[in-house]
N, C-alpha and C positions, 0 to 999 in steps of 0.2 A: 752579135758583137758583145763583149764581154767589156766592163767599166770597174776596174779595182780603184778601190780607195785606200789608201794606205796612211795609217794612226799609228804614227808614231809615238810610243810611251816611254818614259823615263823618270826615275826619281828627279823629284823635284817638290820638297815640302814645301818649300815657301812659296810658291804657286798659289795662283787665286783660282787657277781654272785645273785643280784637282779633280781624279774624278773618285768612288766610291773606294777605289783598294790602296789610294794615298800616292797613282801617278798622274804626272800630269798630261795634258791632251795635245795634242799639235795646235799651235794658236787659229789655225784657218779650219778645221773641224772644230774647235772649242768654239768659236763665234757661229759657224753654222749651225751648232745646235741648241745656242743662245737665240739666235734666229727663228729657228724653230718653233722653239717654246714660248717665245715670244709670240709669235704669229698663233702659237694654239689658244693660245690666252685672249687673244683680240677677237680670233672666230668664236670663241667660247661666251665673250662679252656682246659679244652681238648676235647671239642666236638667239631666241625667245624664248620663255620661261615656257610655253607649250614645250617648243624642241625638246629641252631639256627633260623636262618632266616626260616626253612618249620615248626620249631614247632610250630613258632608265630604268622604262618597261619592259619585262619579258614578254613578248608579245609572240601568239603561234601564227599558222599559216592563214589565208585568208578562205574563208569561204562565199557562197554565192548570195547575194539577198541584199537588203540595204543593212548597214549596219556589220558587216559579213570581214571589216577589214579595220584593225586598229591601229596600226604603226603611222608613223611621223612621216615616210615616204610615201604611201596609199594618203593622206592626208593631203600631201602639196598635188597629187596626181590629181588628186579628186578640185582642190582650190584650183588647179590650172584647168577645168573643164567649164566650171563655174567662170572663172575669169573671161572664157571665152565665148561661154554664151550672155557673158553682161555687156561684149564689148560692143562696139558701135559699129563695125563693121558686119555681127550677125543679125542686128537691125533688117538687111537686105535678104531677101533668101537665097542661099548656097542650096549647092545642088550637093548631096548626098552621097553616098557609096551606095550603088542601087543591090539591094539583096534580094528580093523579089522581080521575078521575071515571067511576065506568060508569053508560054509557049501554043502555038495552035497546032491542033493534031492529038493523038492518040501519044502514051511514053510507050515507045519500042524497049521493052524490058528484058528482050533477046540478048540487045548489043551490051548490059552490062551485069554484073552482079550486085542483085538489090536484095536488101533486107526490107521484104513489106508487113505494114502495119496500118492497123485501123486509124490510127490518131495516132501524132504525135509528138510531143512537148518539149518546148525547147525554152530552158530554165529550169530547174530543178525545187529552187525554196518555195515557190509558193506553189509550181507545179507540180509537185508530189502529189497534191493534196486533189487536182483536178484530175492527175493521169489515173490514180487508186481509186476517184469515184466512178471513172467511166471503166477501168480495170473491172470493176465486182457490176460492173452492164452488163461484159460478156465481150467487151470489146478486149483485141491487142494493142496493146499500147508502150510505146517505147517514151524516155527523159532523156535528153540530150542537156547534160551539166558540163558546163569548159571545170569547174573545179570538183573536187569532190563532192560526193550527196550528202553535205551534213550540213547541219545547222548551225549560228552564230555560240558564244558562249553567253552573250549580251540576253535577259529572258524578253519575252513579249507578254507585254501586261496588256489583259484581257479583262472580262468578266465571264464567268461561269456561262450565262445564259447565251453567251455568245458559242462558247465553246459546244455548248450540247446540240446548237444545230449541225455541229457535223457529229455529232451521234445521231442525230434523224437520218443525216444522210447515211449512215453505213459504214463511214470509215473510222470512225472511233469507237470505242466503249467507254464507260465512264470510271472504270478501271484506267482504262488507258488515260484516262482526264487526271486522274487521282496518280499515276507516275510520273506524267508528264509537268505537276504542277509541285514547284519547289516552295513557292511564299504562299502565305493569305493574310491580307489586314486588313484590318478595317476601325475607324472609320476615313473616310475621303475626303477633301479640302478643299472648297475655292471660294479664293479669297480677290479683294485687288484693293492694293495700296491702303492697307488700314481703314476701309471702307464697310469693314463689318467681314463674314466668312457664312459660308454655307458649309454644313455637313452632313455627306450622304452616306448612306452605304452600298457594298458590295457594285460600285462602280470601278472597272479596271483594278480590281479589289487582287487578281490573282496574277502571281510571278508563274509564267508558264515556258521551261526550258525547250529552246528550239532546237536543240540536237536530242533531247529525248524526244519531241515529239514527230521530228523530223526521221529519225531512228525507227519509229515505231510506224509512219507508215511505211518509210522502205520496206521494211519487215512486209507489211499487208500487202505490197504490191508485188515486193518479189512470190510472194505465195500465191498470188491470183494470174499468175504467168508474166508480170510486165517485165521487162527491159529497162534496164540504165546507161550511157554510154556516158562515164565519167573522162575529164579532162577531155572533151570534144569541144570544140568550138562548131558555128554555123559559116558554111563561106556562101553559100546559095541557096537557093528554092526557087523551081522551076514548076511552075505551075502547068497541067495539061488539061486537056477535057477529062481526062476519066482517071489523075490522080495527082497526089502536090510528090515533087523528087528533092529532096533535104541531101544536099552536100556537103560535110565535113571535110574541114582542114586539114583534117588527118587522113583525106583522101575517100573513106567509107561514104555509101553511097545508100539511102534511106528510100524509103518512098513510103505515101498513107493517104486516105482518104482525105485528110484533114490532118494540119499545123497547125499547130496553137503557139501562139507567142507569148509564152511567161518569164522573157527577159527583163523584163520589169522599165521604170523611168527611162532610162538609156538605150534602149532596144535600139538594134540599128536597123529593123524590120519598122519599127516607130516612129524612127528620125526618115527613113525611106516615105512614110506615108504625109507627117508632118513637113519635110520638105526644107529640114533645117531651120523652121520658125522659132522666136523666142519664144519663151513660155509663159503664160499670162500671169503667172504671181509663180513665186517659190516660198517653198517652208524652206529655211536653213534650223537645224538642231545639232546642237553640240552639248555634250556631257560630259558626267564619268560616273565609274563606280567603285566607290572607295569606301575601306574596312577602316571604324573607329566611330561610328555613329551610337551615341550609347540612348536617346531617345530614337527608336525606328520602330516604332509599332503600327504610326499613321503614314497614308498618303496623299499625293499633291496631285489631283486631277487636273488644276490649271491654276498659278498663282502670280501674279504682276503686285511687285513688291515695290513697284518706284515707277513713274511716267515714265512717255518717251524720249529716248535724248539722241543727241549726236554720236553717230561709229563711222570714223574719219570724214570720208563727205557728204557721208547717209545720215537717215534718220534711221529709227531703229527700237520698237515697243520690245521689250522682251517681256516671256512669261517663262515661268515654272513647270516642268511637274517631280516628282521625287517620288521613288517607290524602296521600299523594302527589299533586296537582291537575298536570290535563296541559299548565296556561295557560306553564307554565315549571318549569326545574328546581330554582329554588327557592321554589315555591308549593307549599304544603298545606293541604289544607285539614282542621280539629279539629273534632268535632260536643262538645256537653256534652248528655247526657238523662238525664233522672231518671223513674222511675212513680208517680203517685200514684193517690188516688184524691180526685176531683176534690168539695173542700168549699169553703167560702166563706171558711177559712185558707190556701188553696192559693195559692205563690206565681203568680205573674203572669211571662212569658215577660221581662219587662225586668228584673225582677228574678233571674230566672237569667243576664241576660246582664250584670249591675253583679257579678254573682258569678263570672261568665267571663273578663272583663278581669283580675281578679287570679286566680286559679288557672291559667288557660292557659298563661301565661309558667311559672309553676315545673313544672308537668304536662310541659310540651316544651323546659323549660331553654334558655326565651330571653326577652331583653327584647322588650317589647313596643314600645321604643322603637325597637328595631332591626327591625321589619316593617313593611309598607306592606299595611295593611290594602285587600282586593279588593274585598272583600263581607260582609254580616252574614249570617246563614242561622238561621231561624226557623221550628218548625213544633210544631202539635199535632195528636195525631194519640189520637183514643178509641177504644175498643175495649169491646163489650158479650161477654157470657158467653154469651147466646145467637145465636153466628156460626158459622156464615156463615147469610149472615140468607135464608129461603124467601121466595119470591113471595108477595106479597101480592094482586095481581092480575091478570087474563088478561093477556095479552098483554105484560106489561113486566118484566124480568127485570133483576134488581142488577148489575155486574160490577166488579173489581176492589176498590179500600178499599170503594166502598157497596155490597158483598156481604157485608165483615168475612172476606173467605175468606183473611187475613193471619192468622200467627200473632199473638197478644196480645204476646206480647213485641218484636215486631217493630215498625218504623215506616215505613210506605209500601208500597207494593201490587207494584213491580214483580217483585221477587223472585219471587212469590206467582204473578204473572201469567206470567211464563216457565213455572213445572212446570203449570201446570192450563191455558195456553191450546190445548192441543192436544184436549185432553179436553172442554174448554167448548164449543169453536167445532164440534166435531164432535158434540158432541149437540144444538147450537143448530139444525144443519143438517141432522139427523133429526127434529127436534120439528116444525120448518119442511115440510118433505118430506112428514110426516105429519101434520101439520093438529094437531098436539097442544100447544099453546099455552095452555090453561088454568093458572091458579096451581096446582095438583096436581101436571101432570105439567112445567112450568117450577120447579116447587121442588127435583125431584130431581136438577137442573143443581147446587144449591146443597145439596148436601145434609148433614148430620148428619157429624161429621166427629172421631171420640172423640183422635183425636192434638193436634188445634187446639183442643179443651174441654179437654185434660188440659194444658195450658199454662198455665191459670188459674193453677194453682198457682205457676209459677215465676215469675208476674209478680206474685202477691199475697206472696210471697217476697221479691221484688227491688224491694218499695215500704214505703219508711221507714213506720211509723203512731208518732205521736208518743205513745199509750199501749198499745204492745204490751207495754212491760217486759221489752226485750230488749239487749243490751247492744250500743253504737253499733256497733263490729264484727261483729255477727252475719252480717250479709247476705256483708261480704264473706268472711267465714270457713266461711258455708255453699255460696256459690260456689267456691272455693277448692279444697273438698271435693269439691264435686260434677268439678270438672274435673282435679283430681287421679285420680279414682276412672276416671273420662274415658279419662284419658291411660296409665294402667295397663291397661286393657282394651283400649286398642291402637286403630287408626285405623278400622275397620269401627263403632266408639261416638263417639267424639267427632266426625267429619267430618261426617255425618248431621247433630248436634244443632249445630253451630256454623255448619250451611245451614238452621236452622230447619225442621229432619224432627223429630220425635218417634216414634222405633220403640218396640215392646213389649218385645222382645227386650235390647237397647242400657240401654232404660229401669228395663228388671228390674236387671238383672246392676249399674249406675251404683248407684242406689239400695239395694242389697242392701251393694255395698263401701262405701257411708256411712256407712252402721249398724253395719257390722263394724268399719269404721276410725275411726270418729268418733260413738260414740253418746250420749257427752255433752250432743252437739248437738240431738237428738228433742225437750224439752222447750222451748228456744226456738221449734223450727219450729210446734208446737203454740200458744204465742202469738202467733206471728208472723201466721201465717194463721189460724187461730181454725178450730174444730171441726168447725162446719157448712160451710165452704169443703173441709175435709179430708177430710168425710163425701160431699161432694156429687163431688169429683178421684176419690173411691174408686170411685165408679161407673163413670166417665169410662176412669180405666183399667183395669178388669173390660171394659168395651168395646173397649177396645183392645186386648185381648187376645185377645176375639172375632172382631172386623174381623180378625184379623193371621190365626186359622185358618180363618176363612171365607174370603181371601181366599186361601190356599195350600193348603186342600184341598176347598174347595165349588165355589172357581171355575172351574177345570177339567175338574169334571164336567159343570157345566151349558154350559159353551161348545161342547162339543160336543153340545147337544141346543138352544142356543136360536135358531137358523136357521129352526127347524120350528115356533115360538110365532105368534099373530099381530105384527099390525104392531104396533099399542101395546104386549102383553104384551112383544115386544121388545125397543122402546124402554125400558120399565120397567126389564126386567134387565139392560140394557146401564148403563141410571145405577146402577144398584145392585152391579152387580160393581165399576166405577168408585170408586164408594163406599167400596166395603172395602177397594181397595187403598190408594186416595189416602187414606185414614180410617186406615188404619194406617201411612201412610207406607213404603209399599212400592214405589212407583214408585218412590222414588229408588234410583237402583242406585250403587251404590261403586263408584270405582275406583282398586284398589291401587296404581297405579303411582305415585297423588301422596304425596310423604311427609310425614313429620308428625316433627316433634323438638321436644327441649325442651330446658331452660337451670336 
């Protein structure tokens, strides 16, 4: 059906509702598009100074990864997700979309056309990085990406030492370190609320571009024979006895020894295992990255500039960090994150970024009139108390954020995936070797980890509760403490715990000076985090105290005797000496030479 409007024109100067060429408009289209304009002017007054500012952004397409999608509509998509895990109805547990399925029996690979593969990854941002280490094992291995294989334009700030364990492992060179890395600054900052400042150096010191480095292993893996299947989504996994079968939306039809799920936070392989529970705390972080910063030489590792206060019916601690962006030398880019625990009061991501336009500028002492906003940057990121999360079924094994193998206080997986992918990919490729792919001996990949559980604490610390009954500056007065205490016991304590290590050692002597120096404070931390969290941390680090002498006087002896075990029993003790180190955070080795000062 075809609808003509018919506009009538005619001279008529003395008209009010003229229109540009001096005719006038028929009066009942002249007021409809008085209407109009009117009505655009009201939705305009009432849409948010965020709206405004992401629709004025040229923004590209989205890619895969947290961080991976900037526009204003991926924003409310992402707030309506958030909404719905705060609401009170997912209190109860909801039954899932089930994506994993076992099957009993043998896969009859007669009745269809299958592409087989040793392993294979499904997620692409962080699993590039796991498919190219087991790719140069000798394995085939296929990436299954729903978007394209590239990385954010947003960098990942690292430190150096992080980056070179995946030169141990083989998939980088330090060539490659050196194309991949746009910034370097130094020195680092943390500070809270005019309480004094600490300054280190070469902490998350480096801007490291994630499509060039995501670029660069593509590169490595296409040449070691692996496979990518871009714009793929997962609609299935059928598990058998003797292989996993990976079914695509697109109808293609996969099969492999082993699935690896590196869909990250959201996995719907994740949500299958978790069972639609809420999530025991959330990082929310909101930024941007904007050109006009004429001091940008230093950065912000973690900076709380004001107590906590009220964000509508929440509480709500915010901190800092701010790095140097390698787009230009006067771009930087500022994250704002706060922890909560996610209720159906909890602010919503737009609403921390209507509270970021006005705190940013006084935070980094500039107007906001004087920057040309690049980008918004938006992410939530949950964390459960039971992580890193064990295999739930043969053959399919979590990796990166959907293992939880991230510290709770942390936000994003790659850090996480630099110190363990060497350890991962090399037990993935003794499990493979050995036919031992059951959820048993694939959970010990993931395993129990008393440094990573003993973190609860410092994130049920570092999250405002609106009836703790504790006074607004607690949080930043018990951090304050705690990195003073830090900085007095000298750079082998604090460098550790500011790379997200948890040692026994470091963690003793830190907490022993807080109570000597500050013991005033004990009775808030008891409301802050409540008794049974305090009871339940107490175990966590009696275990790490354990892991830390298992790992320095048990492991030793048995490495010299378990050569001569069987195959399995091997592999067992091989993830379990693993365990107690990385469990106490021993892998990480020091080194003295980088310095540390303060102000």
């Amino acid at each position: 059906m075809m609808v003509v409007i018919q506009v009538q024109l005619r001279p008529h100067p003395s008209s009010s509702n003229l229109n540009g060429n001096g005719f006038s408009l028929h009066p009942s289209v002249y007021n409809n598009i008085q209407r109009s304009r009117k009505l655009s002017l009201q939705l305009r007054a009432a849409s948010s100074r965020t709206q405004r500012i992401m629709e004025s952004i040229s923004v590209g397409g989205e890619v895969g990864g947290a961080g991976g999608a900037y526009s204003y509509d991926a924003l409310k998509r992402l707030d309506s997700l958030w909404s719905t895990i705060c609401s009170a109805e997912t209190a109860a547990i909801q039954e899932p979309k089930k994506i994993v399925t076992n099957t009993l029996g043998l896969f009859d690979n007669d009745m269809k056309e299958v592409d087989k593969f040793d392993v294979l990854v499904c997620g692409g941002t962080l699993g590039i990085f796991i498919a190219t280490a087991l790719s140069l094992k000798g394995l085939r291995v296929g990436v299954v990406e729903r978007n394209l294989l590239k990385g954010r334009e947003q960098e990942w700030n690292i430190s150096k030492k992080e980056l070179l364990e995946l030169v141990e492992v083989g998939i980088l060179t330090e060539d490659d370190i050196e194309e991949a890395t746009t910034s370097v600054f130094n020195p680092n900052r943390c500070g809270f609320e005019r309480k004094g400042e600490i300054w280190v150096e070469n902490i998350l010191n480096l801007g490291v571009s994630p499509a060039k480095l995501i670029d660069i292993m593509r590169e490595r893996f296409d040449s070691l024979g692996g496979v990518v299947f871009e714009g793929c989504s997962v609609s299935s996994i059928n598990v058998y006895q003797d292989t996993a079968v990976l079914e695509l939306m697109e109808g293609k039809i996969l099969s492999a020894s082993l699935i690896i799920d590196a869909m990250g936070n959201f996995s719907p392989v994740l949500k299958q295992i978790r069972g639609g529970r809420k999530p025991d705390g959330v990082c929310l972080v909101v930024g941007s990255c904007c050109r006009g910063f004429k001091e940008n030489s230093r950065s912000d590792v973690i900076y709380s500039s004001a107590e906590a206060k009220p964000v509508g019916n929440s509480q709500a601690q915010y901190f800092w960090e701010a790095f140097p962006a390698g787009s230009g030398p006067l771009d930087r880019t500022t994250y704002m994150f706060t922890y909560i625990d996610p209720q159906p009061a909890s602010p919503k991501l737009e609403d921390l970024l209507e509270d970021y336009w006005d705190l940013m500028p006084k935070y980094q002492e500039v107007s906001l009139d004087d920057l040309e906003i690049l980008r918004v940057i938006y992410g939530i990121f949950p964390t459960y108390r039971d992580s890193p999360l064990p295999a739930a079924f043969n053959r399919v094994l979590q990796f990166g954020d959907a293992s939880g193998i991230q510290s709770p206080v942390s936000f994003g997986g790659f850090g996480s995936l630099t110190r363990h992918l060497g350890r991962i990919s090399n037990g993935i490729h003794e499990a493979i070797s050995s036919n031992l792919l059951d959820s048993d001996n694939l959970s010990l990949l993931n395993p129990y980890m008393p440094n990573l559980s003993a973190s609860w604490l410092f994130q049920r610390a570092m999250s405002a509760r609106k009836q703790a009954g504790v006074p607004p500056d607690f949080i930043n007065d018990l951090l304050h403490a705690n990195f003073i205490s830090m900085q007095r016991l000298g750079e082998p304590v604090l460098r550790p715990f500011l790379q997200d290590v948890i040692q026994f050692g470091p963690l003793v002597k830190t907490l022993g000076l807080v109570m000597l120096t500050k013991p005033q404070i004990l009775p808030s931390i008891f409301k802050q985090v409540g008794l049974p969290v305090l009871i339940d941390w107490l175990g966590h680090f009696s275990l790490l105290g354990c892991y830390t002498f298992l790992s320095i006087f048990i492991d030793p002896l048995l490495r010299s005797v378990i050569d001569t075990f069987s195959t399995e029993m091997k592999y067992k003790w091989n993830r379990k000496l693993e365990a107690w180190k990385y469990g106490a955070g021993l892998d990480y080795k020091f080194e003295s030479e980088e310095a540390t000062k303060s102000t």
